[in-house]
DSSP file (Angstrom, degrees, kcal/mol; ACC not computed):
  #  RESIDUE AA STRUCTURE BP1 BP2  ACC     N-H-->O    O-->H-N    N-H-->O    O-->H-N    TCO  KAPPA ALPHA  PHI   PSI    X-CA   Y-CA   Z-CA
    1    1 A X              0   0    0      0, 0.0     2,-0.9     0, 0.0    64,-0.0   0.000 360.0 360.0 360.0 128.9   68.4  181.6  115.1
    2    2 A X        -     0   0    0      1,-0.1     2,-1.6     2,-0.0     0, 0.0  -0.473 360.0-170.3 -65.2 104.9   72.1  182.2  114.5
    3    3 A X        +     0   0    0     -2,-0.9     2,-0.4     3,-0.0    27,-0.1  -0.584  18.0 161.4-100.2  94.9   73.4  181.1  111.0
    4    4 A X    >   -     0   0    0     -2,-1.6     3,-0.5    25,-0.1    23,-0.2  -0.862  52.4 -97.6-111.0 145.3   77.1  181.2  111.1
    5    5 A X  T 3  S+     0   0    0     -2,-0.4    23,-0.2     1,-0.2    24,-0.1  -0.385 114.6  37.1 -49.0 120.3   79.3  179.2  108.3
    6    6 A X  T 3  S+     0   0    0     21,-3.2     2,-1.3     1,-0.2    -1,-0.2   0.555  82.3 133.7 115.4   8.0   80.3  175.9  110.4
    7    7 A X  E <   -A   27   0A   0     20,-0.5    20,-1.5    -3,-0.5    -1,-0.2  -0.628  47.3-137.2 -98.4  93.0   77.1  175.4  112.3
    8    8 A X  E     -A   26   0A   0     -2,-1.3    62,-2.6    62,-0.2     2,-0.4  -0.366  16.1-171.4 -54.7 126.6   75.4  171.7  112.6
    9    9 A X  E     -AB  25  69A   0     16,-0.7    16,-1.8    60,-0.2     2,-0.5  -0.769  24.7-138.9-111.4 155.6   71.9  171.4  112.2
   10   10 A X  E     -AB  24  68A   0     58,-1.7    58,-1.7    -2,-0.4     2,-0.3  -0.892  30.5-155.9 -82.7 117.4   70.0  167.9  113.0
   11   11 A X  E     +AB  23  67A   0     12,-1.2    12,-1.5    -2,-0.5     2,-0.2  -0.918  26.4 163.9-103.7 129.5   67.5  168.4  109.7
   12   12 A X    >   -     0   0    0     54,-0.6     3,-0.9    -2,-0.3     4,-0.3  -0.596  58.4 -80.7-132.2-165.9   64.2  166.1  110.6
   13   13 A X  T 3  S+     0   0    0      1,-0.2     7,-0.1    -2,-0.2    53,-0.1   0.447 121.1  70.0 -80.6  -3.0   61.0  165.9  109.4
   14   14 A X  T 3  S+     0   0    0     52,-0.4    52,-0.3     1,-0.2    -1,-0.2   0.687 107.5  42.2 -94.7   3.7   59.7  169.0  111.5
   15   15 A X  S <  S-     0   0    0     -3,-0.9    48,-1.7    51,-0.5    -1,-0.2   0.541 135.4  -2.9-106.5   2.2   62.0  171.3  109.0
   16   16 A X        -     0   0    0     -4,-0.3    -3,-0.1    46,-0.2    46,-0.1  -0.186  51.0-133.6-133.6-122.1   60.9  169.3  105.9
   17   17 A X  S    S+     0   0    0     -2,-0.1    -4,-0.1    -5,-0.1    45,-0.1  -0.138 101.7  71.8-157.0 -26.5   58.9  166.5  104.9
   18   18 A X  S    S+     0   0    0      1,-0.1     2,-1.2    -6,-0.1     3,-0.2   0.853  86.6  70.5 -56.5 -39.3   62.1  165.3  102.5
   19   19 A X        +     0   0    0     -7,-0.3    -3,-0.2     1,-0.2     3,-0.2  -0.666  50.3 132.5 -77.5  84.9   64.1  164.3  105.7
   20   20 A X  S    S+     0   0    0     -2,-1.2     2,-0.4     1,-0.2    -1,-0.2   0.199  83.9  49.8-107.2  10.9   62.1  161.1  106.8
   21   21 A X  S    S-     0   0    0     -3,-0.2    -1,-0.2    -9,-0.0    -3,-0.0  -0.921 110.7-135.9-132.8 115.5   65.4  159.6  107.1
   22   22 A X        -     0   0    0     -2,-0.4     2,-0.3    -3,-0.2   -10,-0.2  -0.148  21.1-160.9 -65.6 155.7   67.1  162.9  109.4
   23   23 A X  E     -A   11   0A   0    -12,-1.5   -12,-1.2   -11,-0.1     2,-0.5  -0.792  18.9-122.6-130.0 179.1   70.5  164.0  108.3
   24   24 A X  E     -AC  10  48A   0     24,-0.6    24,-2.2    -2,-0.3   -14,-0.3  -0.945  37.1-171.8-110.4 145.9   73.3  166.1  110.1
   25   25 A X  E     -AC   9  47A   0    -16,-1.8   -16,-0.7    -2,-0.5     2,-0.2  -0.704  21.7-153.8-136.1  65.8   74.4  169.5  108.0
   26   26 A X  E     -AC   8  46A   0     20,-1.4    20,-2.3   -18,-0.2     2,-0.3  -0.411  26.5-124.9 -64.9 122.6   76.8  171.7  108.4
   27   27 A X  E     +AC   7  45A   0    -20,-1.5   -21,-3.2    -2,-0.2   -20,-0.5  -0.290  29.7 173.0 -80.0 132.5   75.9  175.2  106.9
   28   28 A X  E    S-     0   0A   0     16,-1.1     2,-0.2     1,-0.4    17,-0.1   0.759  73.0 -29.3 -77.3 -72.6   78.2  176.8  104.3
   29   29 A X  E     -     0   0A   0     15,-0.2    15,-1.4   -24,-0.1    -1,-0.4  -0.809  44.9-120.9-124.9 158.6   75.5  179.7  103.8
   30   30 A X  E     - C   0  43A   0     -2,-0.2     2,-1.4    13,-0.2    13,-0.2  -0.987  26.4-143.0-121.6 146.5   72.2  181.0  103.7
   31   31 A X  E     + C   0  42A   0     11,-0.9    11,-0.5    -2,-0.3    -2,-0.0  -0.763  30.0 164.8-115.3  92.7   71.0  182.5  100.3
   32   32 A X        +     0   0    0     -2,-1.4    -1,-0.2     9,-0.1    11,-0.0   0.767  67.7  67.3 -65.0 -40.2   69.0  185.2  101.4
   33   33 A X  S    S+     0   0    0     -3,-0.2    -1,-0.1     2,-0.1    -2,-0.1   0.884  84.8  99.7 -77.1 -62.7   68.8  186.9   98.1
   34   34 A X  S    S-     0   0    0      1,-0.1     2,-0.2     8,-0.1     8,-0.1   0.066  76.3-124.1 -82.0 134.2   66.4  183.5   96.8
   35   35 A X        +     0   0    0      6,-0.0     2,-0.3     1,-0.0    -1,-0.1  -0.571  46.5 156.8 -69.8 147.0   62.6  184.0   96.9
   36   36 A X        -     0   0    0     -2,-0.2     2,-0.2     5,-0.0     5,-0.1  -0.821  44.7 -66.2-154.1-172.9   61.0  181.5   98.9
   37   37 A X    >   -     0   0    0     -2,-0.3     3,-1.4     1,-0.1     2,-0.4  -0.539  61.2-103.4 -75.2 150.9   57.6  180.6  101.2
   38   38 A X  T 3  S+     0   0    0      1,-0.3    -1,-0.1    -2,-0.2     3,-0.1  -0.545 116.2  33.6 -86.7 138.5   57.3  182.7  104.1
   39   39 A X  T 3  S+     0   0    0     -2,-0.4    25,-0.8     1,-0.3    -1,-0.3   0.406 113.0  95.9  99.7  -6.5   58.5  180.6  107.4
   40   40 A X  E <   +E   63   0B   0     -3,-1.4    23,-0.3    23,-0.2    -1,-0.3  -0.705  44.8 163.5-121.4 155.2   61.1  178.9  104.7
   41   41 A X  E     -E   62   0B   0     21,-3.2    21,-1.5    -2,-0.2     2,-0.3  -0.908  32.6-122.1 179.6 141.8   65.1  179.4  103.4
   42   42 A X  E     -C   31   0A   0    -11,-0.5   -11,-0.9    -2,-0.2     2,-0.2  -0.973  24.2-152.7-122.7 145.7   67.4  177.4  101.6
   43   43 A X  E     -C   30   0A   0     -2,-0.3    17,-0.9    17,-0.2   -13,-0.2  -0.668   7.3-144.4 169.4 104.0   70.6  176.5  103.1
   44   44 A X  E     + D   0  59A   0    -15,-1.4   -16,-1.1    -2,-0.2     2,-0.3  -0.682  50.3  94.1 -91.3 150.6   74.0  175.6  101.4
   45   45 A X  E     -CD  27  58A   0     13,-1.4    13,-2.5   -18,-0.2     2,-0.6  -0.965  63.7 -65.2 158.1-176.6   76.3  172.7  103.3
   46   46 A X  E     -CD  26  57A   0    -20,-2.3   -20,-1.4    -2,-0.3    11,-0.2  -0.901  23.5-133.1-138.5 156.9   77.1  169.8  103.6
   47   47 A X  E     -CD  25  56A   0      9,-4.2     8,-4.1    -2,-0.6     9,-0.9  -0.637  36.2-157.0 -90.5 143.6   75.5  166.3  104.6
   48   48 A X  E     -CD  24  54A   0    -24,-2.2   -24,-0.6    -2,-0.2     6,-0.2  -0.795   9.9-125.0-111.6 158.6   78.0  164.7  107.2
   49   49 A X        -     0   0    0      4,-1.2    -1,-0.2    -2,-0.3     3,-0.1   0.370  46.1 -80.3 -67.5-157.2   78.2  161.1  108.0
   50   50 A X  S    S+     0   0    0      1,-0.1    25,-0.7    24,-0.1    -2,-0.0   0.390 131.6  55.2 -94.5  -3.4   77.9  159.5  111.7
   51   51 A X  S    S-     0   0    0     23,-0.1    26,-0.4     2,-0.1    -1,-0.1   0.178 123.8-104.1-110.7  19.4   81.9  160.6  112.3
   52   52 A X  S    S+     0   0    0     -3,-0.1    22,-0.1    24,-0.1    24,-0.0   0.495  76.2 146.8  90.9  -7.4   81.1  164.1  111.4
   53   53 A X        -     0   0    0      1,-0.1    -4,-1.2    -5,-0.1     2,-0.3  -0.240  51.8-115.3 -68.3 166.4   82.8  163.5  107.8
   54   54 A X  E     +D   48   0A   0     -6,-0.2    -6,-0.2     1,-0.2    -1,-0.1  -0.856  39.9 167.7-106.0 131.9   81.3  165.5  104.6
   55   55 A X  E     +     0   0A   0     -8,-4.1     2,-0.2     1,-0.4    -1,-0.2   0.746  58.8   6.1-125.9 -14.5   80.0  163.2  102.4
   56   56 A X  E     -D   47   0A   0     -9,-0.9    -9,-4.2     2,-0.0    -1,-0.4  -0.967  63.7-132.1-142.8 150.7   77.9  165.2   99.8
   57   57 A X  E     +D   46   0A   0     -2,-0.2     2,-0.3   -11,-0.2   -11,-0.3  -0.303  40.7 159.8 -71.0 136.2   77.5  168.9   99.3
   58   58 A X  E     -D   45   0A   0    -13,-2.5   -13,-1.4    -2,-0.2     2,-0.3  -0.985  37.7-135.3-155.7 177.6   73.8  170.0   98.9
   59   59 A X  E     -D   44   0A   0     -2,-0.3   -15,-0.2   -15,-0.2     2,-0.1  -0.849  30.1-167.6-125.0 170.6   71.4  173.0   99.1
   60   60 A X        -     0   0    0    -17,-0.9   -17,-0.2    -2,-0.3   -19,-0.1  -0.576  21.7-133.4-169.4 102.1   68.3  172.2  100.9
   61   61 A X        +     0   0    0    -19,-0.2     2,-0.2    -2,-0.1   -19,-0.2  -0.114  44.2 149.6 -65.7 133.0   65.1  174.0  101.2
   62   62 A X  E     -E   41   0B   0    -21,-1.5   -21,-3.2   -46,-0.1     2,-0.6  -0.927  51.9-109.8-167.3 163.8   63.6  174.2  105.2
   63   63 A X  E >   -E   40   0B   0    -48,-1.7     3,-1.4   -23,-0.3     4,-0.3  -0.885  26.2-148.1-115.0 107.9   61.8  175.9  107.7
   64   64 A X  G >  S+     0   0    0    -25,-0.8     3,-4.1    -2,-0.6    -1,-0.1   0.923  95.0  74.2 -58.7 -45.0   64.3  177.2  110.4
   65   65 A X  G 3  S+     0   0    0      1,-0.3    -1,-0.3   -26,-0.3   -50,-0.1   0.777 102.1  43.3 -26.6 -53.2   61.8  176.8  113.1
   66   66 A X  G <  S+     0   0    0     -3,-1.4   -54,-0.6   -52,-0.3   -51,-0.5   0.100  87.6 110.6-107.8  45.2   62.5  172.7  112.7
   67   67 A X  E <   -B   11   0A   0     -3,-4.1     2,-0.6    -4,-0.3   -56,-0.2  -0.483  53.4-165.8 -79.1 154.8   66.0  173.1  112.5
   68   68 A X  E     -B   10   0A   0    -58,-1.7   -58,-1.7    -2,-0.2     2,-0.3  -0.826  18.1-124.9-147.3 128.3   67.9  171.8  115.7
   69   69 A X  E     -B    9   0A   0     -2,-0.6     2,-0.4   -60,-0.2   -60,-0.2  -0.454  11.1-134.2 -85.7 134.1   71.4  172.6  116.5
   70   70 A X        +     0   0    0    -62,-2.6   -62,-0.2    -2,-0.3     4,-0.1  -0.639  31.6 172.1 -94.7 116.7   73.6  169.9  117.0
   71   71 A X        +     0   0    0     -2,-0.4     2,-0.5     2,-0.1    -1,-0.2   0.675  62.8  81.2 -98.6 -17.8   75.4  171.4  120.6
   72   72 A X  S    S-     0   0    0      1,-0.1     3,-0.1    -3,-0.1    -1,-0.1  -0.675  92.7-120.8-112.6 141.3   77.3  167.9  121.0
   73   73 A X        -     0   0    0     -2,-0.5     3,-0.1    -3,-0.0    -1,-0.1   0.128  36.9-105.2 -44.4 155.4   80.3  167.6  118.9
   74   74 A X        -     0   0    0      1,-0.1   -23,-0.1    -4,-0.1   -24,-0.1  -0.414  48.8 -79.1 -68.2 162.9   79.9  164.6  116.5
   75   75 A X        -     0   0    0    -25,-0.7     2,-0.2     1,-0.1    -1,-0.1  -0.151  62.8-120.2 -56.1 145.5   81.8  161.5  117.2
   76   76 A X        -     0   0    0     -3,-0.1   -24,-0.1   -24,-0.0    -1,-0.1  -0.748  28.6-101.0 -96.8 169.5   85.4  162.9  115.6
   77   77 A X        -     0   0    0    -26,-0.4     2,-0.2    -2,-0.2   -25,-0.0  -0.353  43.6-174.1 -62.8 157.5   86.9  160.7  112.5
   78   78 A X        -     0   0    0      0, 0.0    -1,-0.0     0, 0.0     2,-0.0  -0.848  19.1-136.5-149.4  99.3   89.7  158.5  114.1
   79   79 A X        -     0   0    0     -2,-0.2     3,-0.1     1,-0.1    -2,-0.0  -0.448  23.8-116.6 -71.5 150.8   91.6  156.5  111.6
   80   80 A X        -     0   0    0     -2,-0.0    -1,-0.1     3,-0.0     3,-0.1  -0.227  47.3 -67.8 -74.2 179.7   92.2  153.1  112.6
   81   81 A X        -     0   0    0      1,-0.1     2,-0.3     3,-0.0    -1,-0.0  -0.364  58.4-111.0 -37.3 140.4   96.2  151.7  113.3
   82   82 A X        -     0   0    0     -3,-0.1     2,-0.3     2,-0.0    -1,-0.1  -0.644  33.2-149.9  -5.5 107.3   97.8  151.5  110.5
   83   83 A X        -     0   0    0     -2,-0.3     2,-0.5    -3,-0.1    -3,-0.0  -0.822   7.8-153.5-130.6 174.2   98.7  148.1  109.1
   84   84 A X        -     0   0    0     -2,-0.3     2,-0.4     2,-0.0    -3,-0.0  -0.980  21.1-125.3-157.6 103.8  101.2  147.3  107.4
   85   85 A X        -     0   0    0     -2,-0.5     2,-1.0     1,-0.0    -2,-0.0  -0.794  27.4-130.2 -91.1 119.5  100.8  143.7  104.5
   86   86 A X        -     0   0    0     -2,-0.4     2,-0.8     1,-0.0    -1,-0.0  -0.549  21.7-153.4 -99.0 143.0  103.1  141.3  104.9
   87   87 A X              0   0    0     -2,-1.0    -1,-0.0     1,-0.1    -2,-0.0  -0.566 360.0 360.0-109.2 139.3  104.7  140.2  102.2
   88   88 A X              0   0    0     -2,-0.8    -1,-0.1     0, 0.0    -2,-0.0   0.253 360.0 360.0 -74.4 360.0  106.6  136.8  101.0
């Protein structure tokens, strides 16, 4: 599996047992250097929202095997109109 900086994973329950509510990731890094379980690697990034937005930084230990790479972009952020209070 390719791990390049910028790359969304789908994390479910088949690449952890912590994700029983799955989250979307985008990897900063993978920490090679870290001892681990064999089949397992833990994973710098950040958890995105449902508009692709970062909303907290994490590392997060997984099994690459039930990683799944997210191939369609996330919805992108769109701020709404502007508005504009009027005032009296």
């Amino acid at each position: 599996m390719d791990f390049r900086a910028g790359i969304v994973f789908h994390v479910t329950r088949a690449a952890s047992p912590q994700f029983v509510q799955p989250i979307f990731f985008r990897l900063i890094r993978v920490h090679k250097d870290w001892i681990t379980y064999d089949g397992w690697i833990w994973l710098d990034g950040y958890q995105l929202n449902a508009k692709g937005d970062a909303v907290a930084q994490r590392s997060i230990f997984v099994q690459p095997a039930g990683l799944i790479v997210q191939t369609q972009p996330l919805p992108a952020h769109r701020p709404g109109p502007c508005r504009s209070v009027a005032r009296a």
